[in-house]
C-alpha positions in Angstrom: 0.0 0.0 0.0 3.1 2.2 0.7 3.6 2.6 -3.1 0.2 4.0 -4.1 0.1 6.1 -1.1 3.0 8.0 -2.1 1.8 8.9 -5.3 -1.1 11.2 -2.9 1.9 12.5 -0.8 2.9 16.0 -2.0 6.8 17.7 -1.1 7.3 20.6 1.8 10.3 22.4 2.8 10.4 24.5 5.9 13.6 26.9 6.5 15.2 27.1 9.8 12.2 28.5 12.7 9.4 28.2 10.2 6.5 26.5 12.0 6.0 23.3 10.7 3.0 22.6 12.8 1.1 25.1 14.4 -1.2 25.4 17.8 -5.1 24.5 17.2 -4.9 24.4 13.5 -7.3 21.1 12.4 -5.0 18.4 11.9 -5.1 17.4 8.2 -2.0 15.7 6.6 0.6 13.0 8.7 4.1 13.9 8.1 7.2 12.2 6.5 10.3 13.9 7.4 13.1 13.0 5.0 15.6 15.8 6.0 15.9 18.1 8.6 15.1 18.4 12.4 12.1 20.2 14.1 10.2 20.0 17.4 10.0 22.6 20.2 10.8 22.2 24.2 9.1 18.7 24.8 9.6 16.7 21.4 12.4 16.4 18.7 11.5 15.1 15.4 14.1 13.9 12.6 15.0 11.9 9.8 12.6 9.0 9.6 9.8 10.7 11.8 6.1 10.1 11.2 4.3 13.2 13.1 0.5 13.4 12.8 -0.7 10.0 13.0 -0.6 9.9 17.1 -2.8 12.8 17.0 -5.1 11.8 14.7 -5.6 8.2 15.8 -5.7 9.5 19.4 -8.7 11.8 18.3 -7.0 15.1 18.3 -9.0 17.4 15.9 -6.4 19.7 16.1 -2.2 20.5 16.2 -2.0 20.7 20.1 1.3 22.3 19.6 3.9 24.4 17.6 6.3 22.5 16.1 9.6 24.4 14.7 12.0 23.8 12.6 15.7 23.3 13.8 17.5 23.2 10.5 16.1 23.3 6.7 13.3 20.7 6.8 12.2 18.7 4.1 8.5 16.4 4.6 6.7 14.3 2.2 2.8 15.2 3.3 0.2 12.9 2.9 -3.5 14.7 3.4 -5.9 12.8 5.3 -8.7 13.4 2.7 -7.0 11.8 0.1 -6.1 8.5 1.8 -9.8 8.3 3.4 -11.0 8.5 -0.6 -8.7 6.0 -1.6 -8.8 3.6 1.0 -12.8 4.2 0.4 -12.4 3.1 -3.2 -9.8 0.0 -2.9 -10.7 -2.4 -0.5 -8.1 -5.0 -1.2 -6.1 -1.9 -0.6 -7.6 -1.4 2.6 -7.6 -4.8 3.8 -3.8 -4.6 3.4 -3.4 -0.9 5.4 -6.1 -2.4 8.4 -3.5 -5.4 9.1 -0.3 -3.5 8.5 -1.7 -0.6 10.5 -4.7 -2.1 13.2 -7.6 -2.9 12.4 -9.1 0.1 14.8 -6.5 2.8 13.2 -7.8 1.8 9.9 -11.2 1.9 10.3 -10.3 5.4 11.8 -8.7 6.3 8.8 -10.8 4.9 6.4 -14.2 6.5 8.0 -12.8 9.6 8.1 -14.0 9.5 12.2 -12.3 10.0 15.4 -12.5 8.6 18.7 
């Protein structure tokens, strides 16, 4: 499923202190961080970090923090939206994500609901 996902994942850079989350904005994409380092006092996120889906599985409508960049950061984004539709419109596909990912975080995903 990783590969079609990808092709719904779009690029972002963020320069050094550019918010790359931000405080009570709804939570919409999950994060891929290829380059780069961000966080703020609490959390440090790097190379290989997957930001977002916590939050989203744990119900959070919203960014409950700031999150800055450190250094030049560069994030493969993957809105929401787009992988409820196509999870929607491929079951096999879906049958694949709900035992890779849970079968509760994919019918999360998939319904476009929260807990």
């Amino acid at each position: 499923w990783g590969r079609r996902l990808s092709g719904l994942m779009r690029p972002r850079v963020c320069d050094a202190t550019c918010p790359v989350t931000r405080t009570n904005v709804p939570i919409t994409e999950i994060l891929f961080c290829l380059q780069g380092d961000f966080g703020d006092a609490e959390r440090h996120f790097s190379t290989g970090s997957i930001v977002g889906l916590h939050e989203f599985f744990g119900g959070m409508p919203q960014w409950p923090y700031t999150l800055k960049a450190r250094s030049k950061v560069e994030l493969w984004v993957l809105p929401i939206e787009s992988c409820q539709n196509y999870l929607k419109s491929n079951e096999k596909m879906c049958a694949v994500f709900c035992k890779s990912m849970g079968s509760m975080a994919a019918k999360m995903l998939g319904s476009g609901s929260r807990v």
